[in-house]
N, C-alpha and C positions, 0 to 999 in steps of 0.2 A: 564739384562736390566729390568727395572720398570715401565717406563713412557713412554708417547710419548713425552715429551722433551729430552729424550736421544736418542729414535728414530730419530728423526729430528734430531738431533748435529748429529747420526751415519752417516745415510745420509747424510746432508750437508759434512760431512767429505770423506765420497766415501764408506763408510763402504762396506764390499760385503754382509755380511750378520750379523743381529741382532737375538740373542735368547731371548725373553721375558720368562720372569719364571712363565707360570699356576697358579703351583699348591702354590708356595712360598710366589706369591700375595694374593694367597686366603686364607692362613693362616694365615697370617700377620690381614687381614682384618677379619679375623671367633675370632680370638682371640682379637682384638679392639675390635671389637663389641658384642661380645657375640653369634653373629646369623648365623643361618644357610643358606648355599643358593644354590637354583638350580640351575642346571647348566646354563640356561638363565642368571641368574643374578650374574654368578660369575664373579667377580671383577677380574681376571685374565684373564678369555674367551673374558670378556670385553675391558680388557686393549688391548688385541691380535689380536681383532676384527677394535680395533679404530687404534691403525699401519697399519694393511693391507689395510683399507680402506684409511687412509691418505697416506700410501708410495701409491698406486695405483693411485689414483685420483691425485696425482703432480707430475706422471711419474718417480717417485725414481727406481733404479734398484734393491738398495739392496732387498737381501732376507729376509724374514722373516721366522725364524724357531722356532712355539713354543718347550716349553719344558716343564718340572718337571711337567706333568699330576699327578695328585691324580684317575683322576673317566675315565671311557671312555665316558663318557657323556660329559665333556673337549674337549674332541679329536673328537665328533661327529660334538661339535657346532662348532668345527672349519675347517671343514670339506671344502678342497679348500684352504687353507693357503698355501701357498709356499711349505713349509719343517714341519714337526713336528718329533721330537725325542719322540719315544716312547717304555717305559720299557719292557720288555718281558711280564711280565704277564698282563700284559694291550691289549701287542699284542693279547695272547691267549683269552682274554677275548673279545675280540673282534670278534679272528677267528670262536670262537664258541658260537658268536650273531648269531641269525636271523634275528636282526631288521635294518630296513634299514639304510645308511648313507646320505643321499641328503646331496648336495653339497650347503654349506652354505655361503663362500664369494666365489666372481667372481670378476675378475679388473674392466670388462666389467662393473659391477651394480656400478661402484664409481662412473660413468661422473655426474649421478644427483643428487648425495650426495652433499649436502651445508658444505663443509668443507674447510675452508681457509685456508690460506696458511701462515706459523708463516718461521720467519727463525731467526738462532742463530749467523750466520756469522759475524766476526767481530763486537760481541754486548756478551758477555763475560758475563757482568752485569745482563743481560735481562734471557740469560741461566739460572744462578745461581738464579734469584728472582723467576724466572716461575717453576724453579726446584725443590726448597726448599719449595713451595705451596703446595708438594704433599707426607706428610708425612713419608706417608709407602713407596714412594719410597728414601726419606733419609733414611731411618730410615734400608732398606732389603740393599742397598748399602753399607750404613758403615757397617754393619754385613758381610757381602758377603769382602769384600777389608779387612777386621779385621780376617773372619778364611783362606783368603789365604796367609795375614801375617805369619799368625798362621802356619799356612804348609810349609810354606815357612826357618820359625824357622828351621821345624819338620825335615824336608828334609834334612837340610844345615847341622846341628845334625849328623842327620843320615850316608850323606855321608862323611862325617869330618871322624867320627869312622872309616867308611868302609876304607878310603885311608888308615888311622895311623894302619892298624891291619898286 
C-alpha cells in the first residue's frame, strides 16, 4: 500500500487491515529527489500518519499496520499506529534506547482534524485519476505486482521440478 487512495478503496471495500510500506516510500522519494530527510519529514511516516488520521476520523475499522522501517526514528514517529511490523534488529535497537517513545497518533486527536471525506465507491474513474496523481505510488505498485509476477514464475518453476523428480 502507497497512498491514501488505496487506503480509502481498502476501506470502502471492508478491508480488515492495510500495510503501508515506511521505509519503500521513502526510498522511492530519497532517490527522485536526491534529499535526505528526517524522520519528521519522511514521506512514508507521512504517508502513515495521514491513513491513520483519515481511517480514524471517518470511523473506518480497518487496521493500519506500518511496515518496511529503515530507522527507528519511523517507528517512533509513529508511535500509536494500530499495528507496526517490525525487523528484529530494529527491535533491539530499540530495546537498548533510553530515549523516550511518546505516543504520537491518538483516534481521539482526529475529531478536529479538517480532513474530508473522498469515496471511491462505484466511481472507478475517479479512483484511477486521483491514483495515478501520485507517482511514486504508480510507479512502487507496478514494481511491487511485477516481482510477485516474478516469484510467482520462480515458484511454479520450482514446484514443476519438485512433482516431475
Amino acid at each position: 500500500m502507497f497512498s491514501l487512495v488505496q487506503a480509502i478503496a481498502g476501506a470502502e471495500a471492508g478491508a480488515y487491515l492495510i500495510s503501508p510500506f515506511v521505509g519503500r516510500i521513502l526510498d522511492w522519494y530519497k532517490a527522485a529527489t536526491k534529499k535526505e530527510y528526517t524522520k519528521e519529514e519522511d514521506p512514508g511516516v507521512k504517508s502513515v500518519q495521514q491513513i491513520f488520521n483519515y481511517y480514524k476520523k471517518h470511523g473506518y475499522n480497518t487496521i493500519v499496520m506500518g511496515a518496511s522501517f529503515r530507522t527507528i526514528g519511523e517507528i517512533t514517529e509513529l508511535a500509536g499506529c494500530d499495528y507496526l511490523t517490525i525487523a528484529p534488529n530494529l527491535l533491539e535497537q530499540m530495546y537498548n534506547s533510553q530515549d523516550p517513545v511518546p505516543k504520537k497518533l491518538a483516534a481521539e486527536d482526529t475529531a478536529k482534524l479538517d480532513i474530508p471525506k473522498r469515496s471511491y465507491l462505484n466511481d472507478e474513474s475517479k479512483f484511477r485519476f486521483d491514483f495515478n496523481e501520485e507517482t511514486m505510488a504508480v510507479h512502487k505498485l507496478s514494481e511491487g505486482i511485477s516481482k510477485f509476477a516474478a516469484d510467482a514464475v520462480t515458484l511454479k518453476a520450482g514446484l514443476k521440478e519438485k512433482l516431475q523428480a
